[in-house]
C-alpha atoms as an extended CHARMM CRD file, in Angstrom:
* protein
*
       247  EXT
         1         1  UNK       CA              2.4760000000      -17.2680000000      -11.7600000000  PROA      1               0.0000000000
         2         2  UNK       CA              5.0900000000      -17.6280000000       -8.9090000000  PROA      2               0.0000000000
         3         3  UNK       CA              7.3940000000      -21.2950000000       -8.9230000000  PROA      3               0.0000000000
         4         4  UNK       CA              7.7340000000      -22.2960000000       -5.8200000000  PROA      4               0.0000000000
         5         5  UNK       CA             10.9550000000      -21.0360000000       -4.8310000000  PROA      5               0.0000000000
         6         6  UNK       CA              9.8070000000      -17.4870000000       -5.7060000000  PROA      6               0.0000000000
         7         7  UNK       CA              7.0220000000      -17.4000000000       -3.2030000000  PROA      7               0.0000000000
         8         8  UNK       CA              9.4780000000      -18.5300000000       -0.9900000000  PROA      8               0.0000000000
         9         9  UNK       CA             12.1970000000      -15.7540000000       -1.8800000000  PROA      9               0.0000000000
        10        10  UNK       CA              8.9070000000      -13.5170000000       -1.6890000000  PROA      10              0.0000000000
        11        11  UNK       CA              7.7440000000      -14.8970000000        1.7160000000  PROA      11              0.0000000000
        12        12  UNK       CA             11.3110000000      -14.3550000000        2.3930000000  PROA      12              0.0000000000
        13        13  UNK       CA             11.2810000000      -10.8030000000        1.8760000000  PROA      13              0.0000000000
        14        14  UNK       CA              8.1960000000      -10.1170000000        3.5930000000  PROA      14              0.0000000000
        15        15  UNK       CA             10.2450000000      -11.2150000000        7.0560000000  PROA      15              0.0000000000
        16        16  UNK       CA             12.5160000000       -7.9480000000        6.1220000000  PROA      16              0.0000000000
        17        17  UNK       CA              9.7780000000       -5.5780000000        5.1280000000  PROA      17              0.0000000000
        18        18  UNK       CA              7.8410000000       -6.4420000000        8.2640000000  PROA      18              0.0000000000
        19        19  UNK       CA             11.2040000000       -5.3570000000        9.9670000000  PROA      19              0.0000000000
        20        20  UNK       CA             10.9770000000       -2.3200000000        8.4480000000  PROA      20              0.0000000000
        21        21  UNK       CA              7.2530000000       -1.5440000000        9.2860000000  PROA      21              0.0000000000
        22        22  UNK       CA              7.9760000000       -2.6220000000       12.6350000000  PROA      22              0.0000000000
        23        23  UNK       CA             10.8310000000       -0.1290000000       12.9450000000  PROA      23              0.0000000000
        24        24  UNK       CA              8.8450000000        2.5380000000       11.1120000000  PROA      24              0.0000000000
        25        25  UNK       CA              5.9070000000        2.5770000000       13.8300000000  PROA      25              0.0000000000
        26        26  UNK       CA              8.2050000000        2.3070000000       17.0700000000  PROA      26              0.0000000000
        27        27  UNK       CA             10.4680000000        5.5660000000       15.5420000000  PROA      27              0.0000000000
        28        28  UNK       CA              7.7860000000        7.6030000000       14.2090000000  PROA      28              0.0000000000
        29        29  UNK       CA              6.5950000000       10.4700000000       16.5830000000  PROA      29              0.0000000000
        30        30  UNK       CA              6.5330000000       14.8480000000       16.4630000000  PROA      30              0.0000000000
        31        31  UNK       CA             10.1300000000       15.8270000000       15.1360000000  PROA      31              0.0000000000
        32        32  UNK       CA             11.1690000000       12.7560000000       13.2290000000  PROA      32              0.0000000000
        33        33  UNK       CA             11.8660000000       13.6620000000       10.0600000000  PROA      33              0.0000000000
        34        34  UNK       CA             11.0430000000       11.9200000000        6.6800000000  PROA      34              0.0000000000
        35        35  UNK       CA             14.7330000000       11.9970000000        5.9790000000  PROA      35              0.0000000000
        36        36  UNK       CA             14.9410000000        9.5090000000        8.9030000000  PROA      36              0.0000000000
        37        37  UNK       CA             12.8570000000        7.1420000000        8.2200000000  PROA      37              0.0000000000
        38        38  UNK       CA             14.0150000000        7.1850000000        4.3640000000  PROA      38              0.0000000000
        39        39  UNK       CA             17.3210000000        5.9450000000        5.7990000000  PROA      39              0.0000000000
        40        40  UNK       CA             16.0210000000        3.6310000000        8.2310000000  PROA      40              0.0000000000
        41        41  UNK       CA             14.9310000000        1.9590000000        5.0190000000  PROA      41              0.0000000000
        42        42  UNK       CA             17.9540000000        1.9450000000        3.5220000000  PROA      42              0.0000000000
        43        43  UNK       CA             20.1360000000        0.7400000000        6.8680000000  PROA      43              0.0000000000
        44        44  UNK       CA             17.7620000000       -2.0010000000        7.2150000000  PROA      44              0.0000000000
        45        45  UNK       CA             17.7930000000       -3.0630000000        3.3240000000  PROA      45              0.0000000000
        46        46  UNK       CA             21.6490000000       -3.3100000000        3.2640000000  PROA      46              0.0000000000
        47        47  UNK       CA             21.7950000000       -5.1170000000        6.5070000000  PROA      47              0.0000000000
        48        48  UNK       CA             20.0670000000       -8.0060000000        4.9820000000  PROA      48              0.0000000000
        49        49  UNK       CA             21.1390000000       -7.6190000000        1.4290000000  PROA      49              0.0000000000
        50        50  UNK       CA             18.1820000000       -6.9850000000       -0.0050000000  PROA      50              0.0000000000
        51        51  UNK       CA             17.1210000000       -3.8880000000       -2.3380000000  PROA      51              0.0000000000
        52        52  UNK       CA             14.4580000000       -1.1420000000       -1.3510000000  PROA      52              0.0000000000
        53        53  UNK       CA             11.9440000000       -2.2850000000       -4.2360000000  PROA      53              0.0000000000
        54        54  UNK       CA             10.7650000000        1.0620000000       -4.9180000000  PROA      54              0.0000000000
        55        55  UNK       CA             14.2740000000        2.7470000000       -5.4480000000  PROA      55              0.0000000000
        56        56  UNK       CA             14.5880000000        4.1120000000       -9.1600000000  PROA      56              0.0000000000
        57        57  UNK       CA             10.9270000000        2.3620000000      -10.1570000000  PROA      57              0.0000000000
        58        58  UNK       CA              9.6290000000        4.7640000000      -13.2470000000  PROA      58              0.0000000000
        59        59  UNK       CA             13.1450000000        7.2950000000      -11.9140000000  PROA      59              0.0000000000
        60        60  UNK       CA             11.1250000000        7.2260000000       -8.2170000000  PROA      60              0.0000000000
        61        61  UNK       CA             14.4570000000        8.8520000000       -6.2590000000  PROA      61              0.0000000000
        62        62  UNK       CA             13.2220000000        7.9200000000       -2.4740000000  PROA      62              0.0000000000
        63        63  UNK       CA             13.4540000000        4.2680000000       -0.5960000000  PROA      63              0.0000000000
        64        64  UNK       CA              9.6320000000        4.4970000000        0.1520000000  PROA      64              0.0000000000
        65        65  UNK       CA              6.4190000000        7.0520000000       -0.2640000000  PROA      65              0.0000000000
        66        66  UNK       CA              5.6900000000        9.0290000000        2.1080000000  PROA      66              0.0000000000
        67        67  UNK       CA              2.3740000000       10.4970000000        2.3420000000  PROA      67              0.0000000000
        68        68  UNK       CA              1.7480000000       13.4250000000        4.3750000000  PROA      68              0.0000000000
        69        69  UNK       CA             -2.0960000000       14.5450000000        5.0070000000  PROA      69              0.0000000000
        70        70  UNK       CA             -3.6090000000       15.2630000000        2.0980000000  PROA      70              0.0000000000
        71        71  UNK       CA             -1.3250000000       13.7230000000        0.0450000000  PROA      71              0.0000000000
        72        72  UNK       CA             -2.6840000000       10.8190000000       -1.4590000000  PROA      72              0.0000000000
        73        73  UNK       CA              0.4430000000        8.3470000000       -2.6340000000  PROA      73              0.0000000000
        74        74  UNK       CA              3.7340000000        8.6000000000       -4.0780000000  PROA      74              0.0000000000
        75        75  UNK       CA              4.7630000000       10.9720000000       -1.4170000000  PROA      75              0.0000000000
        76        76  UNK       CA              8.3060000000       11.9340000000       -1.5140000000  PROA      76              0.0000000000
        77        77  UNK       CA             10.5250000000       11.9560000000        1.6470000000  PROA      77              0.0000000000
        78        78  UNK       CA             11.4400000000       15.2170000000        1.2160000000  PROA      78              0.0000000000
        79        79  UNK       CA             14.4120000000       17.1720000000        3.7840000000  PROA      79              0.0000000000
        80        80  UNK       CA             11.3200000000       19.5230000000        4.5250000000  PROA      80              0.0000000000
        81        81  UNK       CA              8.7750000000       16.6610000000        6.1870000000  PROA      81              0.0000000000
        82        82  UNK       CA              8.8080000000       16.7710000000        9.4550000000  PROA      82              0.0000000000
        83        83  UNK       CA              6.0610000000       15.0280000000       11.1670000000  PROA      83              0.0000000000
        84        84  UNK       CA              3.7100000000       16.0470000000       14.2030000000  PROA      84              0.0000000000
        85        85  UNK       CA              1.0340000000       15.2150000000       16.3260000000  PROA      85              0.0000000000
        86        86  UNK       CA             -1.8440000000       14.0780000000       14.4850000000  PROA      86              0.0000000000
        87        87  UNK       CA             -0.5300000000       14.3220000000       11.3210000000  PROA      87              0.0000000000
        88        88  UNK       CA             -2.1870000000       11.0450000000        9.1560000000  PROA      88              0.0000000000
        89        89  UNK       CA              0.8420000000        9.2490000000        7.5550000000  PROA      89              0.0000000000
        90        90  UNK       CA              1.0750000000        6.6260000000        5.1360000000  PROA      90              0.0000000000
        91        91  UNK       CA              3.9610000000        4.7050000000        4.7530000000  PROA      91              0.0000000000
        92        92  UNK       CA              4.2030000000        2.5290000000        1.2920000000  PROA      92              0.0000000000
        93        93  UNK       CA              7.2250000000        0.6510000000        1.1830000000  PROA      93              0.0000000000
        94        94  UNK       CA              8.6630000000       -2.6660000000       -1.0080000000  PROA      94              0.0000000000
        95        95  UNK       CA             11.5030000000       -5.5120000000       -0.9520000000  PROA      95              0.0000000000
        96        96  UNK       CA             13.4070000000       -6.9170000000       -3.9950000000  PROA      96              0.0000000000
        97        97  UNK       CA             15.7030000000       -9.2460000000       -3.6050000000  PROA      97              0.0000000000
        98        98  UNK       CA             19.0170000000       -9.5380000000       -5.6900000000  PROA      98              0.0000000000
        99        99  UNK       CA             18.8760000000      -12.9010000000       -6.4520000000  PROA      99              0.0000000000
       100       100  UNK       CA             15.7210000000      -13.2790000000       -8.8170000000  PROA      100             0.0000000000
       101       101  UNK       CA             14.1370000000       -9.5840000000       -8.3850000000  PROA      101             0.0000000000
       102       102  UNK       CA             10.9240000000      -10.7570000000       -7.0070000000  PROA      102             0.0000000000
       103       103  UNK       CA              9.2070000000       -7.8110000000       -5.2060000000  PROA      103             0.0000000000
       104       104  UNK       CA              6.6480000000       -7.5510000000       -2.0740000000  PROA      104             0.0000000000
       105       105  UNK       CA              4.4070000000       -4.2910000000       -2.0270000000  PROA      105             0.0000000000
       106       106  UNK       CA              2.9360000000       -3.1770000000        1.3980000000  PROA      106             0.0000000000
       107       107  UNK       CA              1.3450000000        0.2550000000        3.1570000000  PROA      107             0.0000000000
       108       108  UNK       CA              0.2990000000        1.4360000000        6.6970000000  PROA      108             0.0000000000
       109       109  UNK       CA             -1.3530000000        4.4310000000        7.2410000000  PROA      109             0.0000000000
       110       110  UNK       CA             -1.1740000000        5.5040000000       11.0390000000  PROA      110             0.0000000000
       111       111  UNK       CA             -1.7900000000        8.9990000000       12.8940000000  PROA      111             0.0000000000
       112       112  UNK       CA              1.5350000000       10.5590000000       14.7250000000  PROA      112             0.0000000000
       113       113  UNK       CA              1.4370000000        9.6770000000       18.3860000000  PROA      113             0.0000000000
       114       114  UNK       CA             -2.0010000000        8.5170000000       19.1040000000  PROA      114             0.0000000000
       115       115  UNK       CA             -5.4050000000        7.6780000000       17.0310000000  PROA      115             0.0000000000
       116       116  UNK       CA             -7.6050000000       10.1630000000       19.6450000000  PROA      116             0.0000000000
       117       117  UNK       CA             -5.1720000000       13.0400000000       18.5560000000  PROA      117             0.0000000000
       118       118  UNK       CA             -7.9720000000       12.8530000000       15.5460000000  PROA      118             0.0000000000
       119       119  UNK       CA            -10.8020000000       10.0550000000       15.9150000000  PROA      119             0.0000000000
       120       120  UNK       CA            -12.1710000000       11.3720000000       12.4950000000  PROA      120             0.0000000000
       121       121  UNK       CA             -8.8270000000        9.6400000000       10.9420000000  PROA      121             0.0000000000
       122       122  UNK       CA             -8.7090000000        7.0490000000       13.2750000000  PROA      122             0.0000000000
       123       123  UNK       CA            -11.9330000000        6.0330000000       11.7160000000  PROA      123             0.0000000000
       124       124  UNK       CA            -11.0420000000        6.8030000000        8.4460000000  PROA      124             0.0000000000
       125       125  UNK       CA             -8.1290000000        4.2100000000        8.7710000000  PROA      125             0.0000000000
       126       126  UNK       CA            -10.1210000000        1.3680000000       10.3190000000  PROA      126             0.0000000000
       127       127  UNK       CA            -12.8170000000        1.6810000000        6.9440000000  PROA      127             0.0000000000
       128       128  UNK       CA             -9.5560000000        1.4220000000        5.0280000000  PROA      128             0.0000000000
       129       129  UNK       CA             -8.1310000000       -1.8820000000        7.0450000000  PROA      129             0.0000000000
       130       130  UNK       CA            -12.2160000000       -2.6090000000        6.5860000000  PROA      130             0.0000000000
       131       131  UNK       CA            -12.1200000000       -2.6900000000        3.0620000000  PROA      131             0.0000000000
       132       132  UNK       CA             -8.9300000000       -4.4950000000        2.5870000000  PROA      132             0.0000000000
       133       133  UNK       CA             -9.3960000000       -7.2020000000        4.6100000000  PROA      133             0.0000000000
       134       134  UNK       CA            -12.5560000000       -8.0280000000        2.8770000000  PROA      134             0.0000000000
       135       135  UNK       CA            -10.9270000000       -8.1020000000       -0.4200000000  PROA      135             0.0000000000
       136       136  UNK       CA             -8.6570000000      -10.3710000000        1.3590000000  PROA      136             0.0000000000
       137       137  UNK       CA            -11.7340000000      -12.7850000000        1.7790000000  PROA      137             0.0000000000
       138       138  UNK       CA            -12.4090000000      -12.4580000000       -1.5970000000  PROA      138             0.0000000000
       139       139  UNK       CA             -9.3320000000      -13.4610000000       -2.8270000000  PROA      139             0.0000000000
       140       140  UNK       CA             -9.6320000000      -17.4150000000       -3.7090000000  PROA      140             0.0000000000
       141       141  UNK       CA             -9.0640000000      -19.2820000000       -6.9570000000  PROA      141             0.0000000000
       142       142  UNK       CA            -11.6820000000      -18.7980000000       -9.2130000000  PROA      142             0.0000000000
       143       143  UNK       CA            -13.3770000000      -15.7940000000       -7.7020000000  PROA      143             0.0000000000
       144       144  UNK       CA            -13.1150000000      -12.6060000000      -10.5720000000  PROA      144             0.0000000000
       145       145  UNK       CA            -11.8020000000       -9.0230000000       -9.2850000000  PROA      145             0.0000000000
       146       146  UNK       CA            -15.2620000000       -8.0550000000       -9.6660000000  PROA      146             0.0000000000
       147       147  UNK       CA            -15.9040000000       -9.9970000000       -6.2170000000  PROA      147             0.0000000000
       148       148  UNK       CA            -12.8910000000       -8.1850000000       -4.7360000000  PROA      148             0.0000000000
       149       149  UNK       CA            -13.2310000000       -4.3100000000       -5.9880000000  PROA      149             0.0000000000
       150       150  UNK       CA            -17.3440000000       -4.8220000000       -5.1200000000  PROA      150             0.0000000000
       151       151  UNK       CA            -16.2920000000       -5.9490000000       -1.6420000000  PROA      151             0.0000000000
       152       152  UNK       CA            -13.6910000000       -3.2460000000       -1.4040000000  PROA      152             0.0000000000
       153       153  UNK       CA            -16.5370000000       -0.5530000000       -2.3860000000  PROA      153             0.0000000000
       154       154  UNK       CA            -19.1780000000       -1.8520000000       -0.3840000000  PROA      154             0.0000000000
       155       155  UNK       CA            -16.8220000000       -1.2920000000        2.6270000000  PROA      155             0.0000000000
       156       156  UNK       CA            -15.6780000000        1.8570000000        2.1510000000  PROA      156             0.0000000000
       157       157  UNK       CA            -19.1550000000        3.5240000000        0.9700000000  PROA      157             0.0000000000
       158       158  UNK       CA            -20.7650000000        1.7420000000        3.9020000000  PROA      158             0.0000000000
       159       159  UNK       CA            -18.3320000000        3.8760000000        6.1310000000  PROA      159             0.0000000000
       160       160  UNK       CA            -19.6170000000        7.0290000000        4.3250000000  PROA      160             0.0000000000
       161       161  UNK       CA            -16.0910000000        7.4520000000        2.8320000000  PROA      161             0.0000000000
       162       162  UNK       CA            -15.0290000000        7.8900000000       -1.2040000000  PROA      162             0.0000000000
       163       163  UNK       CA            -13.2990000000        5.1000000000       -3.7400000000  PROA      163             0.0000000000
       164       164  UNK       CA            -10.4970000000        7.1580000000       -5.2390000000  PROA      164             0.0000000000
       165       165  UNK       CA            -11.3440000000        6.3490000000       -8.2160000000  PROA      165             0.0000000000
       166       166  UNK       CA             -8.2040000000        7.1600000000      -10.9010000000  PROA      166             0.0000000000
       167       167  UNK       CA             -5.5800000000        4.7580000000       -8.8760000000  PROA      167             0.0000000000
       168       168  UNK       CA             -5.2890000000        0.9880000000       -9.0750000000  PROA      168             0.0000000000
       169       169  UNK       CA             -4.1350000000       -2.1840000000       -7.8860000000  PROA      169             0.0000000000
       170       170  UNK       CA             -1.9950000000       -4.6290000000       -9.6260000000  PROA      170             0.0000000000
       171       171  UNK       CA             -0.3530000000       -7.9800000000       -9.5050000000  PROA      171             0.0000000000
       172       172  UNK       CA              3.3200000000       -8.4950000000       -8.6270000000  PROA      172             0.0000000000
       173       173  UNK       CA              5.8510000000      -10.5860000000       -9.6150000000  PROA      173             0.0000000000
       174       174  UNK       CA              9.5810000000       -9.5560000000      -11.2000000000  PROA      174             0.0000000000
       175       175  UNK       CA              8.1820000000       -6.0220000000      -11.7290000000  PROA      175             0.0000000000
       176       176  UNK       CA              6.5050000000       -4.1560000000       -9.1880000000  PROA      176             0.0000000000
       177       177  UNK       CA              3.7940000000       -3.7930000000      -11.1670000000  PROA      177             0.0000000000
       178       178  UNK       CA              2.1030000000       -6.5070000000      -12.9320000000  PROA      178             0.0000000000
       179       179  UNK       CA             -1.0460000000       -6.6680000000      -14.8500000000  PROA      179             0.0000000000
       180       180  UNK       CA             -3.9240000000       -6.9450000000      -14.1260000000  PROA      180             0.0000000000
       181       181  UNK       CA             -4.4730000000       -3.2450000000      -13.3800000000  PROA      181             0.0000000000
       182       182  UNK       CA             -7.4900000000       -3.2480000000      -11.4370000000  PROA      182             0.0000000000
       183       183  UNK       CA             -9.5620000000       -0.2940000000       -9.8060000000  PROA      183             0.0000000000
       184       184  UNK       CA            -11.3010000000       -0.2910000000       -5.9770000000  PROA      184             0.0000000000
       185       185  UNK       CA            -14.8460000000        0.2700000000       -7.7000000000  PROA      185             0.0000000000
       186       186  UNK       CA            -17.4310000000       -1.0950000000      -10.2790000000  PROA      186             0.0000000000
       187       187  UNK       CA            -15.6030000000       -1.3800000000      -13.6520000000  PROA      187             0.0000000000
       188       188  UNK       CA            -17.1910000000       -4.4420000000      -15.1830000000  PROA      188             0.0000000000
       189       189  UNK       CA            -16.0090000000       -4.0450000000      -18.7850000000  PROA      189             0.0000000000
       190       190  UNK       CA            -12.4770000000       -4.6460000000      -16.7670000000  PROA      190             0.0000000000
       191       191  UNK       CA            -12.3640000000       -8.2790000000      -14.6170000000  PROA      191             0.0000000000
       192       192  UNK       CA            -10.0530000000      -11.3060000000      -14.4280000000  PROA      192             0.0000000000
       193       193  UNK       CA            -10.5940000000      -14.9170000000      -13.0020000000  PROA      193             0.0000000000
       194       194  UNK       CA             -8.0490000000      -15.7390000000      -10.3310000000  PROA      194             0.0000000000
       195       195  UNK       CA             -6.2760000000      -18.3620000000      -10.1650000000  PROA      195             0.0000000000
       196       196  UNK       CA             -4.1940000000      -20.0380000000       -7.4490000000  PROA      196             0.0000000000
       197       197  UNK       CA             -0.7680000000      -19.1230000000       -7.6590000000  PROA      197             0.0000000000
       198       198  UNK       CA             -1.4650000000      -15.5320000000       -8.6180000000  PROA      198             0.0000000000
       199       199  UNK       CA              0.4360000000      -12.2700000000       -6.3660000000  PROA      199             0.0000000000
       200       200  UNK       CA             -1.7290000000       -9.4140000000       -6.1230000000  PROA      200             0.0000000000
       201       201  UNK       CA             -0.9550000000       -6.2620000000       -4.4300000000  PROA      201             0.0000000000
       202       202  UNK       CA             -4.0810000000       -5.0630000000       -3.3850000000  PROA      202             0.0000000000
       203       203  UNK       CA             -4.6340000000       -1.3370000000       -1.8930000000  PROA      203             0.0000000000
       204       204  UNK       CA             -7.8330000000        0.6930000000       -1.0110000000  PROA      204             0.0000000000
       205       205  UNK       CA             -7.2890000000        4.0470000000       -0.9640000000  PROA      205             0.0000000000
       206       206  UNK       CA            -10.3570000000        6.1030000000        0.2800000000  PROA      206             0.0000000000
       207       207  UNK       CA            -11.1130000000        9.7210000000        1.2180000000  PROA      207             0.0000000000
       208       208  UNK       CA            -13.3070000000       11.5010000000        3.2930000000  PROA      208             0.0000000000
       209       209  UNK       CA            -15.3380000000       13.6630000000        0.6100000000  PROA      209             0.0000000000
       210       210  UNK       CA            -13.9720000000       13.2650000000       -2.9110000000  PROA      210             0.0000000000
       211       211  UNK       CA            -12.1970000000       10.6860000000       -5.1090000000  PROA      211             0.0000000000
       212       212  UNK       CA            -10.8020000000       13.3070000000       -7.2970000000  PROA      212             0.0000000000
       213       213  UNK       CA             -7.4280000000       13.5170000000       -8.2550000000  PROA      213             0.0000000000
       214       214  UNK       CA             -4.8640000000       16.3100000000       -8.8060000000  PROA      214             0.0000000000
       215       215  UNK       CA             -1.4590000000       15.2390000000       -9.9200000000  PROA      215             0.0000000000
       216       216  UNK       CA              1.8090000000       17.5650000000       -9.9610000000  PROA      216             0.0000000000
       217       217  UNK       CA              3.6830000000       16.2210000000      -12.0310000000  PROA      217             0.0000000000
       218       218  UNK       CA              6.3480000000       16.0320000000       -9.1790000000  PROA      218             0.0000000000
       219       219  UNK       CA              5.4340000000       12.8010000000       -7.9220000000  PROA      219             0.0000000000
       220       220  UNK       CA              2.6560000000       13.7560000000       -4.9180000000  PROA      220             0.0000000000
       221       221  UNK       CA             -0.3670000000       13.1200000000       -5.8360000000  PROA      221             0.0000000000
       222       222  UNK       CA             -3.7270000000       15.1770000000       -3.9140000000  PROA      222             0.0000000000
       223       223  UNK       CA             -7.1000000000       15.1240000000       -3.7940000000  PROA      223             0.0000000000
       224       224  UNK       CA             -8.8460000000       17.8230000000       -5.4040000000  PROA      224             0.0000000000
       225       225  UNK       CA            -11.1100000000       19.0660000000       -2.4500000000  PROA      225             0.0000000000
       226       226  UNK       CA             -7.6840000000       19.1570000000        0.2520000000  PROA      226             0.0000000000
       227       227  UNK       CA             -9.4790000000       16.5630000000        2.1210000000  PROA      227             0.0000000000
       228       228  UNK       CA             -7.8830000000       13.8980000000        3.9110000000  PROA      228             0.0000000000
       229       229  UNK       CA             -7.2640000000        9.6080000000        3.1830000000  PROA      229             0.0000000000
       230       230  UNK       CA             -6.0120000000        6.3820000000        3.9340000000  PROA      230             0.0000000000
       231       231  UNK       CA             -4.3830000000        3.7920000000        1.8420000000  PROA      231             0.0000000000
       232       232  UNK       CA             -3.5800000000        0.4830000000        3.1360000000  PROA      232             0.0000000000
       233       233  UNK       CA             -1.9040000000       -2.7960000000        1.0370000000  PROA      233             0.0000000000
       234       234  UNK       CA             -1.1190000000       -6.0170000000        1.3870000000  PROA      234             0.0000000000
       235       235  UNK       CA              0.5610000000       -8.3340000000       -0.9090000000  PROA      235             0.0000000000
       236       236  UNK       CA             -1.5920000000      -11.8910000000       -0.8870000000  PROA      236             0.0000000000
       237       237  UNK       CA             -0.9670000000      -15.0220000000       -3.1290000000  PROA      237             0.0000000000
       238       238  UNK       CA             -4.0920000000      -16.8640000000       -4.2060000000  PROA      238             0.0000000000
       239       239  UNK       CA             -4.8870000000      -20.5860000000       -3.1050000000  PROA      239             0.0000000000
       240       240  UNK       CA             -7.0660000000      -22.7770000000       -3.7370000000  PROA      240             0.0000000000
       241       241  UNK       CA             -8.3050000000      -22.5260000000       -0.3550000000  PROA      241             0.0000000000
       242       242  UNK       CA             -7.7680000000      -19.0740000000        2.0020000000  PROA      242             0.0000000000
       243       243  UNK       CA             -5.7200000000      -16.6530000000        0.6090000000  PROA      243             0.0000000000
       244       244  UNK       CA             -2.5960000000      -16.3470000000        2.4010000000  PROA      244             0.0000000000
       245       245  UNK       CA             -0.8550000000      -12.7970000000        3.3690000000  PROA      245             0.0000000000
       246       246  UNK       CA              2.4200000000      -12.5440000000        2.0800000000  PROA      246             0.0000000000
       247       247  UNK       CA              3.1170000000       -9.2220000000        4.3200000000  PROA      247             0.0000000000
């Protein structure tokens, strides 16, 4: 649980990373470069005196993911990435500050230039902002995760999409993960009671025809069948009352 002055230091934060997603979707178009918007992160982060949050996390070298296609998460910004039209980006970025080292966790997935370049991900992405904001709902004091990941599944399957099933979401606090580890689908040996005052960092990630995994072992991680996804996040604190979106 938060004090008080660390949800402020996190709602704090949130102004920043919004910055950054703000600046992310205004520079991103055919040519940029992951490289660029890597740095943009970075330019941004020291102007306010903040810390990328993912920087260094488990040795992760890049100031964001980057998620190309049919990459899944934990894209790398590599020197080779350079987008184009259509493409279907995610963007998963954090803030720490230095002062106590409380983190916010947040994604976007958008399509390069413009959502009819490919109306199959356009409507992949709106199941994903679908399923998240219904978790979002779920989200109050004494509601279990069971209530969220069955609202986050109902969503997504209702769409005719796939739960990827191996990844998680998690609370967040001084670490930018916290437990509880929780999956987007029915695991009922695994549920916690919220409680106001909790930070949860919440993130469907869906796919068009599997929710099979293949991991490299070089940070990217795919799904199986080379079809494409969305992954979306928001970091909420629990209330008594409404939820209230952090970023």
């Amino acid at each position: 649980m938060l004090t008080k002055r660390e949800i402020e230091i996190m709602r704090s934060n949130a102004k920043i990373h919004k910055k950054v997603f703000d600046t992310i979707k205004e520079t991103v178009k055919a040519w940029v470069t992951a490289e660029e918007i890597n740095k943009i992160c970075s330019d941004i982060a020291i102007k306010h005196n903040v810390l990328c949050g993912f920087k260094w996390v488990y040795w992760f070298p890049d100031n964001l993911c980057i998620s190309v296609n049919d990459v899944v998460v934990h894209g790398r910004a590599r020197k080779w990435i350079v987008f184009k039209d259509g493409d279907l980006v995610t963007f998963d970025f954090g803030i720490k500050d230095k002062q106590v080292g409380i983190n916010t966790d947040a994604a976007i997935s958008m399509i390069v230039w413009w959502d009819d370049k490919n109306p199959e991900w356009a409507r992949l992405i709106e199941a994903n902002k679908n399923a998240l904001y219904a978790w979002i709902a779920m989200c109050k004091a004494w509601n279990t995760t069971w209530d969220v990941w069955f609202a986050i599944q109902t969503e997504i399957e209702k769409a005719w999409f796939k739960v990827v099933k191996d990844l998680t979401w998690h609370a967040i606090w001084k670490k930018l993960h916290e437990k509880p580890y929780i999956y987007n689908y029915g695991t009922p040996w695994a549920w916690v009671k919220l409680k106001a005052g909790m930070t949860l960092a919440i993130e469907p990630i869906l796919w068009q025809t599997s929710w099979e995994i293949v991991d490299d072992w070089d940070w990217e991680i795919y799904i199986k069948d080379g079809s494409l996804g969305s992954q979306y996040e928001h970091t909420i604190l629990v209330t008594d009352w409404e939820p209230e979106i952090i970023i």
